[in-house]
C-alpha positions as CSV (number, residue, x, y, z in Angstrom):
1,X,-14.0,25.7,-42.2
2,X,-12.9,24.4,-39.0
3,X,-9.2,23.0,-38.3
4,X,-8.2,20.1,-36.8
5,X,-7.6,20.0,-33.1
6,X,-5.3,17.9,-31.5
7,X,-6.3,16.9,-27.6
8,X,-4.6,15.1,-24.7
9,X,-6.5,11.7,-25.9
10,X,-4.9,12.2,-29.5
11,X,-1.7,12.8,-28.6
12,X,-2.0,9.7,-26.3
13,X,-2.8,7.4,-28.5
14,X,-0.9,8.8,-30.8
15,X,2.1,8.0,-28.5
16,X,0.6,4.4,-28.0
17,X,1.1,4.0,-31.5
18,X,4.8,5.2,-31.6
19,X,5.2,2.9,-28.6
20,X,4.0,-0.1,-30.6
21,X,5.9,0.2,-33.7
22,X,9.2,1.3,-32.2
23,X,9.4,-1.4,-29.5
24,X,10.8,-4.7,-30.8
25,X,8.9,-8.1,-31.2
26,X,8.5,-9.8,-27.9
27,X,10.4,-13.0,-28.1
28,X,8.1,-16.0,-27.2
29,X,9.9,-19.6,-25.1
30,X,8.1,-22.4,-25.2
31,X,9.5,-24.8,-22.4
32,X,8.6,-28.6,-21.2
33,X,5.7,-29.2,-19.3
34,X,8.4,-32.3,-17.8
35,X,11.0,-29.6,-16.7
36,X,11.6,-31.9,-13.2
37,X,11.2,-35.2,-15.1
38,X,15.4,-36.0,-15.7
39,X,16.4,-35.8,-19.1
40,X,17.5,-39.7,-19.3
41,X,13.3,-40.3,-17.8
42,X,12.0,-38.3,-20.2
43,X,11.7,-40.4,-23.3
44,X,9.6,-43.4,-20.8
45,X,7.4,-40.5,-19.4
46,X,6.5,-39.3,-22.9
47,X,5.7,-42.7,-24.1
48,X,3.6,-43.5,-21.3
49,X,1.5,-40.2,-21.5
50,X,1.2,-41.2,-25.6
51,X,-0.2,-44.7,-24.6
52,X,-2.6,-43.5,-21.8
53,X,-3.6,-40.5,-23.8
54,X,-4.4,-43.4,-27.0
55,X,-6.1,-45.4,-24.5
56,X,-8.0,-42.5,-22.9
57,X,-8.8,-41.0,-26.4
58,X,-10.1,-44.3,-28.0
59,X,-12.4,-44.9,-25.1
60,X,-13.2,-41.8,-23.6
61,X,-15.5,-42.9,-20.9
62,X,-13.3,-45.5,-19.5
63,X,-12.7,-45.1,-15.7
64,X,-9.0,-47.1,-16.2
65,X,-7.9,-45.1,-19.0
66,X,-8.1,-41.7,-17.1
67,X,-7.0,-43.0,-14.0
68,X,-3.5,-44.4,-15.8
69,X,-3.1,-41.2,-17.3
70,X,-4.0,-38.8,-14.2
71,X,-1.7,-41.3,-12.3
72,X,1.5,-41.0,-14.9
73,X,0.5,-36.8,-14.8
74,X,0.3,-36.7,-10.8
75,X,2.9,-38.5,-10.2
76,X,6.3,-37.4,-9.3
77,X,8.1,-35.6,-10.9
78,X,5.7,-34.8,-13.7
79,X,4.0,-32.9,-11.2
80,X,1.0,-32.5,-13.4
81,X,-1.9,-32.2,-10.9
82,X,-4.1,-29.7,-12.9
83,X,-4.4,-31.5,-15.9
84,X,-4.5,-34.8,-14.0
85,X,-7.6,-33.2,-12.0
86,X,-9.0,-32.2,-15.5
87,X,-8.8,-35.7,-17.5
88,X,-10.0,-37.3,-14.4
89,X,-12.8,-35.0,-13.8
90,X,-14.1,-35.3,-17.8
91,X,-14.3,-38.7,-17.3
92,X,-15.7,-38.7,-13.5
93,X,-18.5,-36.9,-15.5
94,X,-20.0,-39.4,-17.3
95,X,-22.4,-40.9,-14.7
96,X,-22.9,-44.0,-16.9
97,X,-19.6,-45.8,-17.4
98,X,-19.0,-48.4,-15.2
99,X,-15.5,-47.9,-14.4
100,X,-16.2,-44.2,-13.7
101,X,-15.2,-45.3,-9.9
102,X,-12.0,-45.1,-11.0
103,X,-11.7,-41.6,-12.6
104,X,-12.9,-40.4,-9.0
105,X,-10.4,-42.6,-7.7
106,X,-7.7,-40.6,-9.3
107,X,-9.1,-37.2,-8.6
108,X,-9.3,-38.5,-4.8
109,X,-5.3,-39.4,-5.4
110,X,-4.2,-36.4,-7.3
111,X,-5.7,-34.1,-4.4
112,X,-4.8,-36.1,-1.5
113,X,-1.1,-35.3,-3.1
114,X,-2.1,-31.9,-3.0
115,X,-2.9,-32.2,0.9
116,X,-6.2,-31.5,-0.4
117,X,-7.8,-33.7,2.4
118,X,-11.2,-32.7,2.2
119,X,-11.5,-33.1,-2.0
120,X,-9.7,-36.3,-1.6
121,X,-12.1,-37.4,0.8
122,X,-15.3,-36.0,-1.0
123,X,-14.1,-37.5,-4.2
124,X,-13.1,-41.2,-2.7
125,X,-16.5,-41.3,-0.8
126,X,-17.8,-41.1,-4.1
127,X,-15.4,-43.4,-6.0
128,X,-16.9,-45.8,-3.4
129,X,-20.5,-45.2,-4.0
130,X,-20.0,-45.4,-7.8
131,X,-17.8,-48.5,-7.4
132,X,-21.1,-50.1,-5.1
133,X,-23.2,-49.7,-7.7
134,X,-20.9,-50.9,-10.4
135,X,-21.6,-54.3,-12.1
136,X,-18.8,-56.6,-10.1
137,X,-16.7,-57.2,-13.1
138,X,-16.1,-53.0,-13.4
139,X,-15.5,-53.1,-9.2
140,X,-15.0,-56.6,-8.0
141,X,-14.9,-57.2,-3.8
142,X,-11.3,-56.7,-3.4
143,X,-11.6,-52.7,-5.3
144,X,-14.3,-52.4,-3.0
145,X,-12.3,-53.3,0.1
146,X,-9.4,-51.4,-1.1
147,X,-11.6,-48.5,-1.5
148,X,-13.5,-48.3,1.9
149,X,-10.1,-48.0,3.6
150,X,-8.9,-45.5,1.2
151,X,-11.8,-43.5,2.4
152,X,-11.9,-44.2,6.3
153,X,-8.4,-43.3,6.1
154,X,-9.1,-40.2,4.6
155,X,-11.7,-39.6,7.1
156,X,-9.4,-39.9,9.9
157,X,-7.3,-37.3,8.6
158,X,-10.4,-35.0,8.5
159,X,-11.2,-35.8,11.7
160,X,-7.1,-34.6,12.7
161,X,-7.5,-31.7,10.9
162,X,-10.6,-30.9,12.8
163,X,-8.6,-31.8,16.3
164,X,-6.3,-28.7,14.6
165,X,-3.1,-30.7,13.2
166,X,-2.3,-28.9,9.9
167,X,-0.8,-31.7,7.6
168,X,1.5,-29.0,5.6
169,X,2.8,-27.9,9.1
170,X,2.9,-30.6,10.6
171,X,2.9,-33.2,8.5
172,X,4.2,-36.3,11.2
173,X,2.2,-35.8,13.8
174,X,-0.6,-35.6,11.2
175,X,0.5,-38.9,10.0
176,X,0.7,-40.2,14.2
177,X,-2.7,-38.8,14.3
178,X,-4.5,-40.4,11.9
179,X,-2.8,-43.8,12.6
180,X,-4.2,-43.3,16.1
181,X,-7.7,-42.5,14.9
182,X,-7.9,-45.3,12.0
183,X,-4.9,-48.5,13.0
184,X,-3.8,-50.1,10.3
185,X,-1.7,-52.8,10.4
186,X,1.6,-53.6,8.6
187,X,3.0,-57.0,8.3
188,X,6.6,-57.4,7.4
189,X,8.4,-60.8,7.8
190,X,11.8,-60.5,9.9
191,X,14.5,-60.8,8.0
192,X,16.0,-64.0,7.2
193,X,12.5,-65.5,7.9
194,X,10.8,-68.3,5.4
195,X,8.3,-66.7,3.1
């Protein structure tokens, strides 16, 4: 009859085992995913993610819905680009709706807040394409317009990145830059002038 031997592995594990039944139970938090939203916001915040989330989740292939909730997740200071990207990008999948324009809309916004120029721009060429070939009640002329700037505007900044202005360095001359390569105009009334 043979006895029982006792290696290195054996008394490893064996150790292992100790290790896990002496040590305590790890303690587990479970914090806000709003920790920047102010405590007096919070309560709005919430209720407006419940009523885009109802919206979103009773038509989930509406372009509108996901872009009101990406735009409430995105924006500051939820902070919530990731899962903006990701209700966005479910419904930007759906080649069919007709609002789907708008989905890529909002991923164009949530990475262009990101200083994602590249995405943005990808995603907002498409948001225009989609929004083309949209019926003109889902993307009537003045989305359209709207849009094409959007997107040239984006452009330019592609075209100052190329030129080697870094927007997260330099983030004004980027701005001077693009307002160089695509002018737009502003018009405020003086004040004290007749509306």
């Amino acid at each position: 009859m043979r006895g029982i031997r006792v290696g290195l592995f054996d008394a490893g594990a064996a150790v292992l085992v100790f290790i896990v039944l002496v040590l305590p139970a790890r303690e587990l938090h479970i914090g806000t995913g709003f920790r920047y939203v102010e405590a007096g916001a919070l309560p709005a915040v919430l209720s407006d993610v419940a009523r885009a989330q109802a919206d979103l989740e009773r038509s989930p292939s509406d372009g509108a819905a996901a872009e009101r909730l990406a735009g409430i997740l995105a924006s500051r200071p939820v902070d919530q680009h990731d899962q903006a990207l990701r209700l966005a990008g479910q419904v930007a999948g759906q080649k069919t709706s007709p609002t789907r324009w708008r989905a890529l809309l909002a991923l164009s916004s949530a990475h262009a807040d990101r200083i994602d120029i590249a995405e943005a721009h990808r995603f907002a060429a498409q948001a225009l394409d989609a929004c083309e070939a949209a019926p003109a009640a889902a993307c009537p002329e003045h989305e359209k317009v709207r849009l094409r700037l959007y997107e040239e505007e984006l452009a330019a900044g592609l075209q100052a990145i190329a030129r080697g202005i870094d927007p997260r360095v330099e983030p004004d001359r980027f701005r001077r830059e693009v307002g160089e390569i695509h002018p737009t105009t502003t018009y405020r009334l003086r004040p004290g002038a007749a509306r």
